[in-house]
PDB file of N, CA, C and O in Angstrom:
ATOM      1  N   UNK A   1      27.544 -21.656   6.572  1.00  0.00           N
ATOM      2  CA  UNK A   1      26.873 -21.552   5.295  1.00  0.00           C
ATOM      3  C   UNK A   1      25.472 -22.178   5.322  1.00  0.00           C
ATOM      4  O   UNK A   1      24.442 -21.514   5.206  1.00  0.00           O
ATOM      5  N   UNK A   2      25.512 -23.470   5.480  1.00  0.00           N
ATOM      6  CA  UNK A   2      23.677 -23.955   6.113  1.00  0.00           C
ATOM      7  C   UNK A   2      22.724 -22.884   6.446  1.00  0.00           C
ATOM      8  O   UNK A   2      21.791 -22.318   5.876  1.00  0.00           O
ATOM      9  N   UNK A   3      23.260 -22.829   7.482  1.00  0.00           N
ATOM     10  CA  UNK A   3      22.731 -21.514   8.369  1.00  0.00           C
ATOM     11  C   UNK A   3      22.444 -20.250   7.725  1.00  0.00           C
ATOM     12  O   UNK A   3      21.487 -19.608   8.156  1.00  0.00           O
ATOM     13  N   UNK A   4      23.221 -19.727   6.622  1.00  0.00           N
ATOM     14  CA  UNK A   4      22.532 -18.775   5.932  1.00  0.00           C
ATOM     15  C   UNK A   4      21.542 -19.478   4.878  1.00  0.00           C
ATOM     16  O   UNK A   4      20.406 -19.010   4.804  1.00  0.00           O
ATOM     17  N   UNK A   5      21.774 -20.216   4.322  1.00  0.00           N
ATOM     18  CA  UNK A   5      20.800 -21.064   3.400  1.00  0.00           C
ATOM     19  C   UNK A   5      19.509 -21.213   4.202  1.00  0.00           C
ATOM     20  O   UNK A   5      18.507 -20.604   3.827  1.00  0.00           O
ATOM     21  N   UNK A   6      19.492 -21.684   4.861  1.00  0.00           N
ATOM     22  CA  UNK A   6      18.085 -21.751   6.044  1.00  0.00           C
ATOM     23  C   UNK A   6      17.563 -20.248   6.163  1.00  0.00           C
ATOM     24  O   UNK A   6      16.381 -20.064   5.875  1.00  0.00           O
ATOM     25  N   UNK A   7      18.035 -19.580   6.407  1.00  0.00           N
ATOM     26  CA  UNK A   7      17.508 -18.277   6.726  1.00  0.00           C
ATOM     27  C   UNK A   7      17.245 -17.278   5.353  1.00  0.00           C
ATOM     28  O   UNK A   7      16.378 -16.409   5.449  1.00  0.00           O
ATOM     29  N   UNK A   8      17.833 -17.390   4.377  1.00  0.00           N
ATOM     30  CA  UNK A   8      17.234 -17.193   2.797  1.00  0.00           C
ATOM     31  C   UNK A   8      16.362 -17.767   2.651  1.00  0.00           C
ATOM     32  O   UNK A   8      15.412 -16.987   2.585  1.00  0.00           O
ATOM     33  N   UNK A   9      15.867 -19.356   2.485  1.00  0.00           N
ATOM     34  CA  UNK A   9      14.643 -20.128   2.463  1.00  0.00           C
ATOM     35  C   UNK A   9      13.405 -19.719   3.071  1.00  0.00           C
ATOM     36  O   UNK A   9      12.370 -19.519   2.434  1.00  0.00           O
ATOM     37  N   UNK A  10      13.558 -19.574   4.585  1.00  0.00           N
ATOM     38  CA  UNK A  10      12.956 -18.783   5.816  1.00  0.00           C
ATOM     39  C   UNK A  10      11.945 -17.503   5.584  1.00  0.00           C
ATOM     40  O   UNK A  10      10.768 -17.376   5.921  1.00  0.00           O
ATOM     41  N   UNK A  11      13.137 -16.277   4.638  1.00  0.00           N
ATOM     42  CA  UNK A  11      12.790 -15.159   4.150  1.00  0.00           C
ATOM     43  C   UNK A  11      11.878 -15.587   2.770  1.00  0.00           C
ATOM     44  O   UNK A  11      10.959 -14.785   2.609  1.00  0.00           O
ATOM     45  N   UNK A  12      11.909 -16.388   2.004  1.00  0.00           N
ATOM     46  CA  UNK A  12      11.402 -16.782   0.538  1.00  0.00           C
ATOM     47  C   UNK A  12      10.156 -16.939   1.535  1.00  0.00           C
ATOM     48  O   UNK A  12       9.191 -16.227   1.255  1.00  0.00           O
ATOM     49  N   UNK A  13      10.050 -17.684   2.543  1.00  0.00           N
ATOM     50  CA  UNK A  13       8.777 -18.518   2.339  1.00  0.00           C
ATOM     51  C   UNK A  13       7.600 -17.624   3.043  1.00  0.00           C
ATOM     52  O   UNK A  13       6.383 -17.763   2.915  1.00  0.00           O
ATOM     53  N   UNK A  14       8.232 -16.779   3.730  1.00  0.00           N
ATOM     54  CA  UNK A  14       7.603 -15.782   4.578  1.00  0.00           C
ATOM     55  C   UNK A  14       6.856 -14.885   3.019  1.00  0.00           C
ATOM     56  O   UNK A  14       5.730 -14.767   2.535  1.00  0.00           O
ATOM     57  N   UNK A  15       8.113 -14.459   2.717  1.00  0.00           N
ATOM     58  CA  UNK A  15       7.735 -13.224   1.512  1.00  0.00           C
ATOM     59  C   UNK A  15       6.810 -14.025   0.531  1.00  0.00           C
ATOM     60  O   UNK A  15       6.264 -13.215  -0.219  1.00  0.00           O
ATOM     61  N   UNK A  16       6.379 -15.485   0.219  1.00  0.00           N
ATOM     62  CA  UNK A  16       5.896 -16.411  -0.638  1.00  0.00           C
ATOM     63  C   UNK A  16       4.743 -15.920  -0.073  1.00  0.00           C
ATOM     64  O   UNK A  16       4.072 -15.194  -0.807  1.00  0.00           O
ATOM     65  N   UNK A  17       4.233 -16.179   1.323  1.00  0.00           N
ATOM     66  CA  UNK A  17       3.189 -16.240   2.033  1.00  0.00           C
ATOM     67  C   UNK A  17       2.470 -14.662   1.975  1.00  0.00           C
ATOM     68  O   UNK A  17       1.255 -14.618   1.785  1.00  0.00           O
ATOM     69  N   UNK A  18       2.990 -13.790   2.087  1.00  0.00           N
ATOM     70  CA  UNK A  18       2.610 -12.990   2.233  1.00  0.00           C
ATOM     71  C   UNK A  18       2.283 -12.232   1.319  1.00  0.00           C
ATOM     72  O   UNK A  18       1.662 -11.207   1.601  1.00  0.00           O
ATOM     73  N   UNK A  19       2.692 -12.606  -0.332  1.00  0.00           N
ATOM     74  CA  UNK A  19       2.549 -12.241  -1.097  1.00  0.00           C
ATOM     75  C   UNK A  19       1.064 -12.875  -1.996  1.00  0.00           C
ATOM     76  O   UNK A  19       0.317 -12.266  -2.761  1.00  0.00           O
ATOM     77  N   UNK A  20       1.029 -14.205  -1.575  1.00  0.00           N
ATOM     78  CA  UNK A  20      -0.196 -14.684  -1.859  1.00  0.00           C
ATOM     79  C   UNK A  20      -1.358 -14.376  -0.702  1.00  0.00           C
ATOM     80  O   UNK A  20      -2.569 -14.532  -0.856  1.00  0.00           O
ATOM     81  N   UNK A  21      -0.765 -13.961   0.342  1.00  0.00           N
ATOM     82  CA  UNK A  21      -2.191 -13.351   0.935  1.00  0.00           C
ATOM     83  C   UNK A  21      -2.742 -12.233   0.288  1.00  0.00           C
ATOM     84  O   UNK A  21      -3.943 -12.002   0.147  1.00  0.00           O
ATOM     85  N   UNK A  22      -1.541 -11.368  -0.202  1.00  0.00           N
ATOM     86  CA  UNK A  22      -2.006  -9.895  -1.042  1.00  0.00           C
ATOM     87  C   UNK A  22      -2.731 -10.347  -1.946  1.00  0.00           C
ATOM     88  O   UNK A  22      -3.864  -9.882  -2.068  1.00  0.00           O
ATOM     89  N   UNK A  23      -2.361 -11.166  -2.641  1.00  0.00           N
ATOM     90  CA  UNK A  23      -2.768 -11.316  -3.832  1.00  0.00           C
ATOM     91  C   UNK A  23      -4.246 -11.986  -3.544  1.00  0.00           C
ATOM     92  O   UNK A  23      -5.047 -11.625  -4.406  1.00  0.00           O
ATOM     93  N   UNK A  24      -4.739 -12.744  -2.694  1.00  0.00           N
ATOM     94  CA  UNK A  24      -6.263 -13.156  -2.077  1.00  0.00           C
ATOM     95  C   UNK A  24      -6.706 -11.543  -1.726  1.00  0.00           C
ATOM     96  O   UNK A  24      -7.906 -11.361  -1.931  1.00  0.00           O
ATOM     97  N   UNK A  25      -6.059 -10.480  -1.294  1.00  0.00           N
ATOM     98  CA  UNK A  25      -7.388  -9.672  -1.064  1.00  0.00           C
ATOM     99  C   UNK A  25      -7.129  -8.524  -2.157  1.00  0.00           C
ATOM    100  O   UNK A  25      -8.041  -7.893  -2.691  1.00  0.00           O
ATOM    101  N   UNK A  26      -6.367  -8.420  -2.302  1.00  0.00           N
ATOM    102  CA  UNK A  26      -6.396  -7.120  -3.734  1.00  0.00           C
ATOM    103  C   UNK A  26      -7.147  -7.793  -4.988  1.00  0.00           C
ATOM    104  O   UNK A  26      -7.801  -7.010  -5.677  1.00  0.00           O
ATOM    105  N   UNK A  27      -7.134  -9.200  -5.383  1.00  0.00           N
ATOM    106  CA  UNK A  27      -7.595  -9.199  -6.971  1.00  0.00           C
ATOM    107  C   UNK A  27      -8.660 -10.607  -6.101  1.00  0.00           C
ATOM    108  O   UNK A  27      -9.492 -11.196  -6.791  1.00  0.00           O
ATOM    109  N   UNK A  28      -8.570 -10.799  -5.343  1.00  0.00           N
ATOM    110  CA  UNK A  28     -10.032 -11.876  -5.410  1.00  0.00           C
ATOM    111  C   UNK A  28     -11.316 -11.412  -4.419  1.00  0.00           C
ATOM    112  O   UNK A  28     -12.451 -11.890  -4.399  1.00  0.00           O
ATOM    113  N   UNK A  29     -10.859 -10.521  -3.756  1.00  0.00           N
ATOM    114  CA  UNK A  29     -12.175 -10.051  -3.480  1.00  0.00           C
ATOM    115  C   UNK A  29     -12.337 -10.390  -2.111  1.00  0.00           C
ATOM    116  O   UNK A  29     -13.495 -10.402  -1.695  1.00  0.00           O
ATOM    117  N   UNK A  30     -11.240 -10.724  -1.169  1.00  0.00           N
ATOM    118  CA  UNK A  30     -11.406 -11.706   0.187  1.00  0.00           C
ATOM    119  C   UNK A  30     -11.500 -10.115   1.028  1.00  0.00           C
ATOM    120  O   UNK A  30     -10.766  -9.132   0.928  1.00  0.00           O
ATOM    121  N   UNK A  31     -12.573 -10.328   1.767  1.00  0.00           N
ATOM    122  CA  UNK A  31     -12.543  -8.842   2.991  1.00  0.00           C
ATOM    123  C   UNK A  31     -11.743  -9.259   4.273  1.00  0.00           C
ATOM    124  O   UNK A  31     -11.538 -10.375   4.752  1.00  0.00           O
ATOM    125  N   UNK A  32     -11.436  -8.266   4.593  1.00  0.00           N
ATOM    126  CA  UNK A  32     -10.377  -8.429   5.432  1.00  0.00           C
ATOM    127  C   UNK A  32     -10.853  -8.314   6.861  1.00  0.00           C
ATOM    128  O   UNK A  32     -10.212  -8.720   7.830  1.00  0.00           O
ATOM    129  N   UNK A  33     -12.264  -7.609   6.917  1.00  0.00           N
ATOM    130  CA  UNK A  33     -12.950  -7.814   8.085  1.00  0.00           C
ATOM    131  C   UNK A  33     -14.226  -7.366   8.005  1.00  0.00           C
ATOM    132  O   UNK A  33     -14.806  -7.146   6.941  1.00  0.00           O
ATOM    133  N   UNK A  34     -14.726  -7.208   9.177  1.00  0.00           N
ATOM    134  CA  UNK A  34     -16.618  -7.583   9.109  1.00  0.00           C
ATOM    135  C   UNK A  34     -16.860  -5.665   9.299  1.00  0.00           C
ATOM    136  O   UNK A  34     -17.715  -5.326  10.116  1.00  0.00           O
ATOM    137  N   UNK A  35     -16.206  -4.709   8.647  1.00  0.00           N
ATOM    138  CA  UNK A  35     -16.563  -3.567   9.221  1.00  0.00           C
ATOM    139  C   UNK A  35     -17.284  -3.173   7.441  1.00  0.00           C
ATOM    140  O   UNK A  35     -17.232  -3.657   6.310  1.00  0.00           O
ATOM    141  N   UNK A  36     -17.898  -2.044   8.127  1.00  0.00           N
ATOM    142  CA  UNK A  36     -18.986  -1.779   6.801  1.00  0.00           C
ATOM    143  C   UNK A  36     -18.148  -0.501   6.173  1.00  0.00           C
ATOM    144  O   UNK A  36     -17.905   0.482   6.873  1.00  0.00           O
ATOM    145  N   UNK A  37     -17.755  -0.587   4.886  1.00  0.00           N
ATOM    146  CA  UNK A  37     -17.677   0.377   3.983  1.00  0.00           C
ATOM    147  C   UNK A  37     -18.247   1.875   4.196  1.00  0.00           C
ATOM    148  O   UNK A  37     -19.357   1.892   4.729  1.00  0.00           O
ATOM    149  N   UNK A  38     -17.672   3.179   3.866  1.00  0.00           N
ATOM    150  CA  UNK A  38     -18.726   4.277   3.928  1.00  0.00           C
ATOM    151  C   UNK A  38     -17.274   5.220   3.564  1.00  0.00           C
ATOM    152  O   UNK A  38     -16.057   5.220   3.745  1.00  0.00           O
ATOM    153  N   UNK A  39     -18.652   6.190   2.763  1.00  0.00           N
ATOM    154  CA  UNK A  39     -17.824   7.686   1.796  1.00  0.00           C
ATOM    155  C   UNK A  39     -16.614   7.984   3.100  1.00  0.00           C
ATOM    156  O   UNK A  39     -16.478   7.765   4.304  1.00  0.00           O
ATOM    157  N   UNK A  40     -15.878   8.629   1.954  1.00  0.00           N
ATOM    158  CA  UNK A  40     -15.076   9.241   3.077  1.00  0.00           C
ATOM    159  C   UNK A  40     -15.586  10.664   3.399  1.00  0.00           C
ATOM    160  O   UNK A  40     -16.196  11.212   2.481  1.00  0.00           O
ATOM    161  N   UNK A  41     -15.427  11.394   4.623  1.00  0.00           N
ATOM    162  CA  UNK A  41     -15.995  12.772   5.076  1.00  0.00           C
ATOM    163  C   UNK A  41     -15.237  13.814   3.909  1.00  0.00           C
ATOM    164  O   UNK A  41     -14.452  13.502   3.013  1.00  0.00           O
ATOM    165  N   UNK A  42     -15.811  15.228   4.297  1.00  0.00           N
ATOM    166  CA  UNK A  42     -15.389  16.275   4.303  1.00  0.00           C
ATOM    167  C   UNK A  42     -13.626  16.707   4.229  1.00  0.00           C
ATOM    168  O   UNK A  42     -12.810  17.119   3.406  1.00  0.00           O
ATOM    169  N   UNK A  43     -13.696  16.302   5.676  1.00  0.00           N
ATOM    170  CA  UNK A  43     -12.349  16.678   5.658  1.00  0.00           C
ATOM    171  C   UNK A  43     -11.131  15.556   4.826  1.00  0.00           C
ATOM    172  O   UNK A  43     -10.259  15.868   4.015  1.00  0.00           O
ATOM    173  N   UNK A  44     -11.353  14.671   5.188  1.00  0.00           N
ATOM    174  CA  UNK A  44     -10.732  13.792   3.964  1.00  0.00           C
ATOM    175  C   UNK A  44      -9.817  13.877   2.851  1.00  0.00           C
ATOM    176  O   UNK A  44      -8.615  13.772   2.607  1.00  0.00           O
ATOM    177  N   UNK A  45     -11.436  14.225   2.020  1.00  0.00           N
ATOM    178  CA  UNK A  45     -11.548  14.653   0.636  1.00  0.00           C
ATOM    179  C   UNK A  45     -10.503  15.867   0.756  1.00  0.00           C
ATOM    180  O   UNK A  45      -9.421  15.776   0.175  1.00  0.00           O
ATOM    181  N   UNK A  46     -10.791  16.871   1.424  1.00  0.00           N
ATOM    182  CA  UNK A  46     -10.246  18.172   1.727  1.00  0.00           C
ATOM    183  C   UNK A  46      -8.755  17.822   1.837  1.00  0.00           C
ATOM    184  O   UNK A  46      -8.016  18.800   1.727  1.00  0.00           O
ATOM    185  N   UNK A  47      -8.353  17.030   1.966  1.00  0.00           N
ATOM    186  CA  UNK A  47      -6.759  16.855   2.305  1.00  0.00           C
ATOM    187  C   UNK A  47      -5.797  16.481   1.168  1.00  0.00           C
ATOM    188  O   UNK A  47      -4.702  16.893   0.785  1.00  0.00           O
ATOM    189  N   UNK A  48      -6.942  15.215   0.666  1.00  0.00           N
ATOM    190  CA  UNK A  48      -6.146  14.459  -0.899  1.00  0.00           C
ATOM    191  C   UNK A  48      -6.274  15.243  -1.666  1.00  0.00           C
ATOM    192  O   UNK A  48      -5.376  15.135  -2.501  1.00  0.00           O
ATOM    193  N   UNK A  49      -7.363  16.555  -2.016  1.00  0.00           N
ATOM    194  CA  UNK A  49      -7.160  17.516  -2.833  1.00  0.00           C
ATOM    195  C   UNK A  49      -6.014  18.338  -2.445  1.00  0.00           C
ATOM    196  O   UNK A  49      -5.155  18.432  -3.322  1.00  0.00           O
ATOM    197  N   UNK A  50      -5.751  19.054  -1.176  1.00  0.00           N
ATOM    198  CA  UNK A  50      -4.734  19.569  -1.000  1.00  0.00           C
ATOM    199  C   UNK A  50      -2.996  18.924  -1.564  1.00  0.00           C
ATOM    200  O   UNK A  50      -2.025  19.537  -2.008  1.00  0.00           O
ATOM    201  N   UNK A  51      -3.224  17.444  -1.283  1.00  0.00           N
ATOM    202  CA  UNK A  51      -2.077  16.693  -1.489  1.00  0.00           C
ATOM    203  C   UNK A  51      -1.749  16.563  -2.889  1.00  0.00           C
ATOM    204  O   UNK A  51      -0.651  16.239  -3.341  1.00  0.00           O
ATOM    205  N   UNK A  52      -3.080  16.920  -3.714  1.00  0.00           N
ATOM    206  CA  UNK A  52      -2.775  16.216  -5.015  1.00  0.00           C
ATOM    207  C   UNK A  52      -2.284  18.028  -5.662  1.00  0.00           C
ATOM    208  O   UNK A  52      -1.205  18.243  -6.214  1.00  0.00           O
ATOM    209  N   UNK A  53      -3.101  18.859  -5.474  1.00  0.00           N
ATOM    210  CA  UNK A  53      -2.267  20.274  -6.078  1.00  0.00           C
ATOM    211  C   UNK A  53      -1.315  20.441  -5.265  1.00  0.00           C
ATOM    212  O   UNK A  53      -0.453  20.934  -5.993  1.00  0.00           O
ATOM    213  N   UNK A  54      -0.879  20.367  -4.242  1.00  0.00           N
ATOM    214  CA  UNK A  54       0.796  20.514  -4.119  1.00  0.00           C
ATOM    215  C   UNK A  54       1.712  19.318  -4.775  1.00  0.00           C
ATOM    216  O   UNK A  54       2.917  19.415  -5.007  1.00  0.00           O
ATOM    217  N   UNK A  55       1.157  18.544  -4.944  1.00  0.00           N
ATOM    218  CA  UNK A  55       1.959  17.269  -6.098  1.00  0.00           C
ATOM    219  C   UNK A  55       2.419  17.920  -7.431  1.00  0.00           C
ATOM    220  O   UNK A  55       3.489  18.037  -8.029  1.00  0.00           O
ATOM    221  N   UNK A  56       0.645  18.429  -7.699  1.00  0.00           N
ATOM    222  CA  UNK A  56       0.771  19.274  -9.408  1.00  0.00           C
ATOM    223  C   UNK A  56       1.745  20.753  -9.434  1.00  0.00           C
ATOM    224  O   UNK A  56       2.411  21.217 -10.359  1.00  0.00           O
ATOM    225  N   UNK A  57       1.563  21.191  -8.235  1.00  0.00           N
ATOM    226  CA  UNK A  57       2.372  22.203  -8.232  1.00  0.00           C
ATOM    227  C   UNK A  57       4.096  21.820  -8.202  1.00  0.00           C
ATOM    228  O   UNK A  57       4.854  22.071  -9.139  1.00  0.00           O
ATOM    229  N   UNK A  58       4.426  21.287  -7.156  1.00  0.00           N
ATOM    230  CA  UNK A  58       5.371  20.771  -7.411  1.00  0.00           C
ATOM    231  C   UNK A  58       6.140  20.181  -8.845  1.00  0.00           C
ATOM    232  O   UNK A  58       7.182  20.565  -9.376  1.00  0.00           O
ATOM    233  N   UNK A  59       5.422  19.362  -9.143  1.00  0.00           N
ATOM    234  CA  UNK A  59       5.612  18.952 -10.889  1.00  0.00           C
ATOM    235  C   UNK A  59       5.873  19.796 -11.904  1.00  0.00           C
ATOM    236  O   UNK A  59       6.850  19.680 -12.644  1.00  0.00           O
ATOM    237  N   UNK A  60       4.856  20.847 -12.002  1.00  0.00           N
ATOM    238  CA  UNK A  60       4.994  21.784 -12.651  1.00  0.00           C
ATOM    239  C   UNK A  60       5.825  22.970 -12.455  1.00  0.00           C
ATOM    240  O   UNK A  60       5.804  23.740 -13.416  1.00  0.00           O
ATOM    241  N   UNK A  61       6.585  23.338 -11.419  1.00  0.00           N
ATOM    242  CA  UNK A  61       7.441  24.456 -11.248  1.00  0.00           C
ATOM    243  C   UNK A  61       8.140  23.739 -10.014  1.00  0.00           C
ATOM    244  O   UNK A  61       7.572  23.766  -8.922  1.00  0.00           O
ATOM    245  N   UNK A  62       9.338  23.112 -10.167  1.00  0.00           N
ATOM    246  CA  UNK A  62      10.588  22.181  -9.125  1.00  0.00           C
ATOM    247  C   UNK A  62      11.081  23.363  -9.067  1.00  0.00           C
ATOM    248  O   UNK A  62      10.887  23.886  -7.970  1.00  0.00           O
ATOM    249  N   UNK A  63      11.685  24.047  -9.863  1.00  0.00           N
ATOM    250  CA  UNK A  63      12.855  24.747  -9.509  1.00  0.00           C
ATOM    251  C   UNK A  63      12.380  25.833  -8.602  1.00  0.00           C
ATOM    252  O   UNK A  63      13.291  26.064  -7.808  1.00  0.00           O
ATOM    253  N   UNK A  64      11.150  26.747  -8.329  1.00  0.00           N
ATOM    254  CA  UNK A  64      10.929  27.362  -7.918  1.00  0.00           C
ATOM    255  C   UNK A  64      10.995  27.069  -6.310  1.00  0.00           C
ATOM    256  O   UNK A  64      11.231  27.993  -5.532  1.00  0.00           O
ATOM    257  N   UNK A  65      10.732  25.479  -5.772  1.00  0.00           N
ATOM    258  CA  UNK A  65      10.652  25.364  -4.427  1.00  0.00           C
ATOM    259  C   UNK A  65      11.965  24.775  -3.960  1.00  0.00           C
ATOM    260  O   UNK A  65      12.156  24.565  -2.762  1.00  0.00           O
TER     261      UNK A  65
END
């Protein structure tokens, strides 16, 4: 029983940690490395549009697929 108690604690403190690292770069602004920002291309764009009307399609007519 210890032994699982230790290893629940173990998991808390890991998941503690890692959750306040998220939380340093999603809402405070911490960069995660020295590489420079830039648009995304062509093809990209071209894909998440594809992804997002087969989403809408999907949504809108399930039973058909």
């Amino acid at each position: 029983m210890p032994l699982a108690a230790s290893g629940v604690v173990l998991a808390v403190a890991l998941a503690a940690y890692a959750m306040v690292k998220f939380y340093g770069i999603a809402f405070l602004g911490q960069a995660r490395g020295a590489r420079h920002a830039h648009e995304s291309g062509r093809w990209e764009r071209s894909a998440m549009a594809l992804l997002s009307v087969a989403c809408i399609v999907l949504g809108l007519f399930p039973a058909e697929v």
